[in-house]
C-alpha positions as CSV (number, residue, x, y, z in Angstrom):
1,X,69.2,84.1,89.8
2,X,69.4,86.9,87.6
3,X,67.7,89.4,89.6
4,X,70.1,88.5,92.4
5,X,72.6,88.7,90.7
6,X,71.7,92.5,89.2
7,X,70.9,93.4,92.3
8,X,74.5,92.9,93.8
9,X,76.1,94.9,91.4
10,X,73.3,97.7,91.5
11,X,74.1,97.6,95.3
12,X,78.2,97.8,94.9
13,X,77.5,100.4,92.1
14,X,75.3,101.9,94.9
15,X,78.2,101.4,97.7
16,X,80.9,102.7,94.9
17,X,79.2,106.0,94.4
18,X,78.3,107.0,97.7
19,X,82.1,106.4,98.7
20,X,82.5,109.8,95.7
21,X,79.7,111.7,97.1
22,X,81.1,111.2,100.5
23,X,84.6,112.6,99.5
24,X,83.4,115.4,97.5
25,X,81.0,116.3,100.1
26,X,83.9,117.1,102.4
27,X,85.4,119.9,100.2
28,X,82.2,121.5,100.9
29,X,80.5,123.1,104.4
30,X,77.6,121.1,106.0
31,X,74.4,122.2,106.2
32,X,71.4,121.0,107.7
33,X,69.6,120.5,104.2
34,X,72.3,118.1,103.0
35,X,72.1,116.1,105.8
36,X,68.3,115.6,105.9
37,X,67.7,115.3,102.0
38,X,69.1,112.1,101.2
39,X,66.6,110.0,103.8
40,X,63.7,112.1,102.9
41,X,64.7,111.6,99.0
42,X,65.1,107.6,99.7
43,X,61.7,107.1,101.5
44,X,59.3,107.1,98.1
45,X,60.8,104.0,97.8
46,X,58.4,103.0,100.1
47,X,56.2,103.5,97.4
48,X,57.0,99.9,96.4
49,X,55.0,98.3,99.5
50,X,51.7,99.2,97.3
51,X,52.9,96.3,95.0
52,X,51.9,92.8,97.0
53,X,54.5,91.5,95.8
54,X,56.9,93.7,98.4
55,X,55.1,93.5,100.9
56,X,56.5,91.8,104.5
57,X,54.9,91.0,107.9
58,X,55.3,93.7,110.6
59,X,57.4,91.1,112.3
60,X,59.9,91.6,109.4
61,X,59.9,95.5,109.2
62,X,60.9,95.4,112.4
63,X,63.8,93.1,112.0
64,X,65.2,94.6,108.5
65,X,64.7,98.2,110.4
66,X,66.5,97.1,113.3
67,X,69.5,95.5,111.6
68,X,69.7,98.7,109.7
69,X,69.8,100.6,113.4
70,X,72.4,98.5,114.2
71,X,74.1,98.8,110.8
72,X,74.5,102.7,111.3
73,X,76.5,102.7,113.9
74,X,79.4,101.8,112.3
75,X,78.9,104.9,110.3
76,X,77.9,106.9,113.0
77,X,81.4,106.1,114.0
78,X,82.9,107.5,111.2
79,X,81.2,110.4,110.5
80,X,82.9,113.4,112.5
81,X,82.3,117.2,112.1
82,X,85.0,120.1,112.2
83,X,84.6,123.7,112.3
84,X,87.3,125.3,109.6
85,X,86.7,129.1,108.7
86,X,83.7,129.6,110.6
87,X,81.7,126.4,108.7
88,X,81.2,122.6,109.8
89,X,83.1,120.1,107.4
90,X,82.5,116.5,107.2
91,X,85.8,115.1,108.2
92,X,86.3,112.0,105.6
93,X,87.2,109.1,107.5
94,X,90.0,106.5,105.7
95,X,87.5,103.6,107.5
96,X,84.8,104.7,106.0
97,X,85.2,102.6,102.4
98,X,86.1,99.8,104.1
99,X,82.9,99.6,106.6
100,X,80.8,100.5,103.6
101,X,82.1,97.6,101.3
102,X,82.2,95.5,104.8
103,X,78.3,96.3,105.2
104,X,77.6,95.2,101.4
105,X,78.9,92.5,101.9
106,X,77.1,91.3,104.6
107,X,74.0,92.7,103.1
108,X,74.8,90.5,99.9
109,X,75.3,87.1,102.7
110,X,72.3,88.2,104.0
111,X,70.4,88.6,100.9
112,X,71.7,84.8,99.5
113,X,70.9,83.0,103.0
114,X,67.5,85.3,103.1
115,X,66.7,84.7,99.6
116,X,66.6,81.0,99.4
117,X,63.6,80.7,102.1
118,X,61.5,84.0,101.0
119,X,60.4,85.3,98.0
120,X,62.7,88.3,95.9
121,X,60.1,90.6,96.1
122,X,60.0,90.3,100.3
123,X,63.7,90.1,100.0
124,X,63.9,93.4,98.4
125,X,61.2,94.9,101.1
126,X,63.1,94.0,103.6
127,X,66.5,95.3,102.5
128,X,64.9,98.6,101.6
129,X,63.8,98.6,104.9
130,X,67.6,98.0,106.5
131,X,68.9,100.4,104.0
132,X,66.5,103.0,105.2
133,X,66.8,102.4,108.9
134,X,70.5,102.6,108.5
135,X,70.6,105.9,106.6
136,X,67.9,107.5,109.0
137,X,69.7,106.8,112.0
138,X,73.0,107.9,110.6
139,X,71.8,111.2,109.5
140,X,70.0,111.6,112.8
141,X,73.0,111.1,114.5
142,X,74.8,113.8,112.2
143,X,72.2,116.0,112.4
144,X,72.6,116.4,116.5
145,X,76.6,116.1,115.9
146,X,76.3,119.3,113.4
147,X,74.0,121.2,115.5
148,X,76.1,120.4,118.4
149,X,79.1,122.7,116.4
150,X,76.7,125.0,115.0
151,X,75.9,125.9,118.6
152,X,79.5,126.2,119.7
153,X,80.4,128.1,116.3
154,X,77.2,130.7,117.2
């Protein structure tokens, strides 16, 4: 119980924090780098499917990544680009907060209804594995978004 519940709150400190990189990040122009760190930064968690405890069936991999898929595109949604003095700002969308707390919280339903049938170490595989198909596909998508502008901006 207690790793459930320290989990929740590392994942709504998680939630809180990327709501203040997102709004600071729109003061700033876009670049290609910013957009493709993040996932590449977030995959050496992956480094925690050495451990048999984290480890899940393909079958599950393929379920966690594709409810992350299907997770992003409410933030695809919400992630729009704007050219302003000859550089591509991330426009900061009012929605955003609210998809991102209504995504933890579904994650953290998820996680209790998950939880009681597998084991914590699985259940954390497996939301890794959401979290990191959500975040790739977003970025993907704002990656051909930005290099859509840069091309008109060129």
């Amino acid at each position: 119980m207690f790793w459930l519940i320290a989990s929740t709150v590392v994942a709504c400190f998680m939630a809180v924090t990327m709501i203040f990189i997102r709004l600071r990040a729109s003061k700033q122009p876009a670049s290609v780098k910013k957009i493709i760190l993040p996932p590449l930064f977030m995959s050496t968690g992956a480094l925690m499917f050495i451990f048999p405890e984290f480890q899940v069936k393909w079958v599950q991999v393929i379920e966690a990544f594709s409810v992350g898929v299907l997770f992003s595109f409410f933030l695809i949604k919400t992630s729009k680009f704007e050219i302003k003095n000859q550089a591509i700002y991330l426009i900061p969308s009012k929605s955003f907060i609210f998809i991102l707390f209504g995504l933890l919280l579904v994650r953290i339903i998820m996680k209790l209804a998950i939880g009681a049938t597998i084991s914590f170490g699985e259940t954390s595989g497996m939301f890794f594995l959401l979290a990191f198909g959500m975040i790739v596909t977003w970025r993907i998508a704002m990656l051909f978004k930005f290099k859509k502008l840069e091309k008109q901006l060129a």
